[in-house]
C-alpha positions as CSV (number, residue, x, y, z in Angstrom):
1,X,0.0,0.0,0.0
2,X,3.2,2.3,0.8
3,X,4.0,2.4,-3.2
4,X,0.7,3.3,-3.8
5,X,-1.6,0.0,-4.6
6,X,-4.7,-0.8,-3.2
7,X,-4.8,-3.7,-1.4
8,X,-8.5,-5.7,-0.8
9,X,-8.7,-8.7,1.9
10,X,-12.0,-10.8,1.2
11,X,-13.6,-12.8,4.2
12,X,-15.6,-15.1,2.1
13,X,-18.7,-16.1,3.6
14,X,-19.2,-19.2,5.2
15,X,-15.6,-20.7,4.7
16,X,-14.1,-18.4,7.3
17,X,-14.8,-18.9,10.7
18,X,-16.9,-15.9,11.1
19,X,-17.5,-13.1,9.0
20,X,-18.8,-9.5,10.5
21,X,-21.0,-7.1,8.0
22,X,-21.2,-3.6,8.5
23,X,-24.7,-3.8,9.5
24,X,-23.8,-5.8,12.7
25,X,-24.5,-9.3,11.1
26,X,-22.2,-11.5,11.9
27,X,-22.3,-15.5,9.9
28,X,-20.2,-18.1,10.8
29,X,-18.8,-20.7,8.8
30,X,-20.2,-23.8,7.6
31,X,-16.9,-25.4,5.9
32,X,-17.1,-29.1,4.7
33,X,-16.7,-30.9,7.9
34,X,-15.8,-34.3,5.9
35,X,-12.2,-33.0,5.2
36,X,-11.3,-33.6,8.4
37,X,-12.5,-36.9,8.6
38,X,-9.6,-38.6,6.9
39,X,-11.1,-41.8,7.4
40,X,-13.9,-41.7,5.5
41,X,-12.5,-39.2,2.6
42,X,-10.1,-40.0,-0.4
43,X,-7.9,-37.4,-2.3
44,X,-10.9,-37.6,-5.1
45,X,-13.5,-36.5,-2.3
46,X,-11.1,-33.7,-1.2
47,X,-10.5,-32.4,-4.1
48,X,-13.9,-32.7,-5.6
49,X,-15.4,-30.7,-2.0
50,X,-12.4,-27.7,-2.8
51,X,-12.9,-27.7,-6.6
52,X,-16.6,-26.4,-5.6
53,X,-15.5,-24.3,-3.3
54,X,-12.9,-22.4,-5.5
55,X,-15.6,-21.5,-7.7
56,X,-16.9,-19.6,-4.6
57,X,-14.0,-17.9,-3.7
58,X,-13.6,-16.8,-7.6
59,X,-17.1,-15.5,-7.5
60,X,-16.5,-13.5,-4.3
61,X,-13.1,-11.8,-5.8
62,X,-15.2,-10.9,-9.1
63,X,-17.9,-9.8,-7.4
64,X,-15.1,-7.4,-4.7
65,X,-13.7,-6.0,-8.4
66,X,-16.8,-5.2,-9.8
67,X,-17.6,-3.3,-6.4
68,X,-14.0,-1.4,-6.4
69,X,-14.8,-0.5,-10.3
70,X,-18.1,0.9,-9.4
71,X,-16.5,2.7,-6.9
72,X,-14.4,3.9,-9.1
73,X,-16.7,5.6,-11.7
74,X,-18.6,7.0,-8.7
75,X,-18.0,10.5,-8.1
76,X,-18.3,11.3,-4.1
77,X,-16.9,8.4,-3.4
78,X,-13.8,8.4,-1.6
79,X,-12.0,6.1,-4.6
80,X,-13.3,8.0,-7.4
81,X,-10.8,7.5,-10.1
82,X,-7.9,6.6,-7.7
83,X,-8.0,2.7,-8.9
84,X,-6.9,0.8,-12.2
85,X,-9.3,-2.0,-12.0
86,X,-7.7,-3.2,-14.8
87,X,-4.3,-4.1,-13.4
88,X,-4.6,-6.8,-10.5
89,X,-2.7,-9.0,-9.0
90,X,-4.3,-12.1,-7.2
91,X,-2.7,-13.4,-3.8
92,X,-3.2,-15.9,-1.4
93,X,-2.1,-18.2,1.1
94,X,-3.1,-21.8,1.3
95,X,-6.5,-22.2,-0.1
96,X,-6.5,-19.0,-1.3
97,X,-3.7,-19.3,-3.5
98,X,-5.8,-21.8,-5.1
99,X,-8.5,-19.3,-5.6
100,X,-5.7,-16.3,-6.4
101,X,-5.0,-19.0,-9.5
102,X,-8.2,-19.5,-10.6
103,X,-9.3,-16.0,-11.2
104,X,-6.5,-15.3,-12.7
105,X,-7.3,-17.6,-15.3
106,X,-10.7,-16.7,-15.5
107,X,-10.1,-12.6,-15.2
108,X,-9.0,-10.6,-18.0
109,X,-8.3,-8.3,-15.3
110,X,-6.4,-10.0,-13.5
111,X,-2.4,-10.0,-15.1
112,X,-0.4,-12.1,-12.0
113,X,-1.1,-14.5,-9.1
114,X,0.7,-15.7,-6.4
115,X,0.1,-19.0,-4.1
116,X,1.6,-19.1,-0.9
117,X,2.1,-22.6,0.1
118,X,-1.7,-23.6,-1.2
119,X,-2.6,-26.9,-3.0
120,X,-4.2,-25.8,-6.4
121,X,-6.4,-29.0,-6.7
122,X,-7.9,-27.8,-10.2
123,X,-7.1,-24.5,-10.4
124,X,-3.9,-25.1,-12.2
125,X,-5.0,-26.9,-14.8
126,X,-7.1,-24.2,-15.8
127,X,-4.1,-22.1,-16.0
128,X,-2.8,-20.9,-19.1
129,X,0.0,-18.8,-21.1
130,X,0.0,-15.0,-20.2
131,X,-0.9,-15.7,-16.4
132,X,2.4,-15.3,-14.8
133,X,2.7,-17.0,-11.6
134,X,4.5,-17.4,-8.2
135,X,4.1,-20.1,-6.0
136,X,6.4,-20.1,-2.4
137,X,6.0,-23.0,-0.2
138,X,7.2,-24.6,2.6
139,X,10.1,-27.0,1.4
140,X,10.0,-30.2,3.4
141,X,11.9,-33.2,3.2
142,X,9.7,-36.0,2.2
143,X,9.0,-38.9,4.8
144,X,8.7,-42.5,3.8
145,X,4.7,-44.1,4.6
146,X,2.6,-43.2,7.1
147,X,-0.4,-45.6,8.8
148,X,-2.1,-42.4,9.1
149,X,-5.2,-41.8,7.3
150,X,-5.1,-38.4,7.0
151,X,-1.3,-38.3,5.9
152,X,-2.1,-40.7,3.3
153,X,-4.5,-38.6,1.9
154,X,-2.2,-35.5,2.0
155,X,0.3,-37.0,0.9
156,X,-1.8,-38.0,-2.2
157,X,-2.7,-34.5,-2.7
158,X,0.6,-33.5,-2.6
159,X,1.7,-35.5,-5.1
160,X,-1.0,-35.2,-7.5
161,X,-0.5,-31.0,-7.2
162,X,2.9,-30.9,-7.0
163,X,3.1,-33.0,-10.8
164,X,0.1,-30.4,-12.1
165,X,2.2,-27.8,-10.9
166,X,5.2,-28.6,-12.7
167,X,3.7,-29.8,-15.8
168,X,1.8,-25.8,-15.3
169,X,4.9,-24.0,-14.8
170,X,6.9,-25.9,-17.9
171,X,4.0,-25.3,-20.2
172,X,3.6,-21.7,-19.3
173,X,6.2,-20.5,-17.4
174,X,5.9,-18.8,-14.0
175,X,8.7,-19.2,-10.8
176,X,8.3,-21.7,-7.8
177,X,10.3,-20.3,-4.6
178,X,10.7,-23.3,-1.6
179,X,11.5,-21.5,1.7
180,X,13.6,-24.4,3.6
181,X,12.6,-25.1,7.4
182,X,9.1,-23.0,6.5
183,X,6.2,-23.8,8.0
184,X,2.8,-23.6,6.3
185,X,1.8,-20.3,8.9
186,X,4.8,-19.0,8.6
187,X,3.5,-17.2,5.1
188,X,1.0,-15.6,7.9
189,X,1.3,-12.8,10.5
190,X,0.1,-15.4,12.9
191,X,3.9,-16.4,14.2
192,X,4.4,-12.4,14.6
193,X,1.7,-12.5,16.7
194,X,0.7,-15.7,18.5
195,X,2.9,-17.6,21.3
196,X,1.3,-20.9,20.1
């Protein structure tokens, strides 16, 4: 924001925890619970669940840049022609890189996005040239098999994304950064301010 970009966070309704309107309203989240339930879910389910939900999170970040261009035609508003609504950048971290992918590949507006240690489950795919790209995760060194259910589906997911990913960035170009000894909040504020 210091160099003069405007910079939008989206709480999307009913994936985050809680979301406050200005009106006092406040809805709380209704996420798929059956993610969590590694025992009765399979990389297919998860992904299947997320690829529905990015198409959410792709309508809610269309929807916020329609807003900010109406805004922006609007005289006596306070961002009357201050914005180039034609010049964004997506970004997001986890699921939301995800999302930051997918709109740019559906957004003319849209020129750049950037996933911060996210899966992209389908998003990727849907990527194509003229969408440059950054993705910065979490380098970790791979462990050998795990009885646990939910670490065999991860670790599924992990490997299906990160082959999309490359086969993405070799087709079309784009730059993968891996942060060694990185956790996945680390690409949060949450370790600036959280003991836990």
């Amino acid at each position: 924001a210091s160099h003069g970009y405007v910079v939008v966070s989206i709480d999307h309704t009913y994936n985050a925890r809680l979301v406050a309107f200005p009106d006092g309203r406040v809805v709380h989240g209704i996420a798929a619970n059956d993610i969590d339930a590694p025992e009765s879910s399979t990389p297919e389910r998860v992904r299947a669940i997320w690829n529905k939900e990015i198409a959410k999170w792709v309508a809610d970040q269309r929807f916020v840049i329609d807003r900010l261009e109406a805004m922006n035609r609007t005289t006596g508003t306070r961002w009357f022609g201050r914005m180039d609504t034609g010049n964004v950048g997506a970004i997001g971290h986890s699921f939301g890189g995800a999302a930051a992918t997918a709109v740019c590949a559906e957004d003319r507006r849209i020129h750049a996005a950037i996933n911060m240690d996210g899966w992209f489950f389908d998003a990727i795919r849907a990527r194509g040239p003229n969408q440059p790209l950054l993705v910065v995760d979490a380098y970790t060194e791979q462990i050998g098999e795990t009885p646990d259910p939910r670490e065999k589906v991860e670790t599924a997911l992990d490997a299906k994304d990160l082959a999309d990913m490359e086969t993405s960035l070799h087709n079309f170009g784009g730059y993968l950064l891996s942060v060694k000894g990185a956790t996945h909040e680390d690409f949060t504020d949450q370790p600036l301010v959280s003991p836990l």
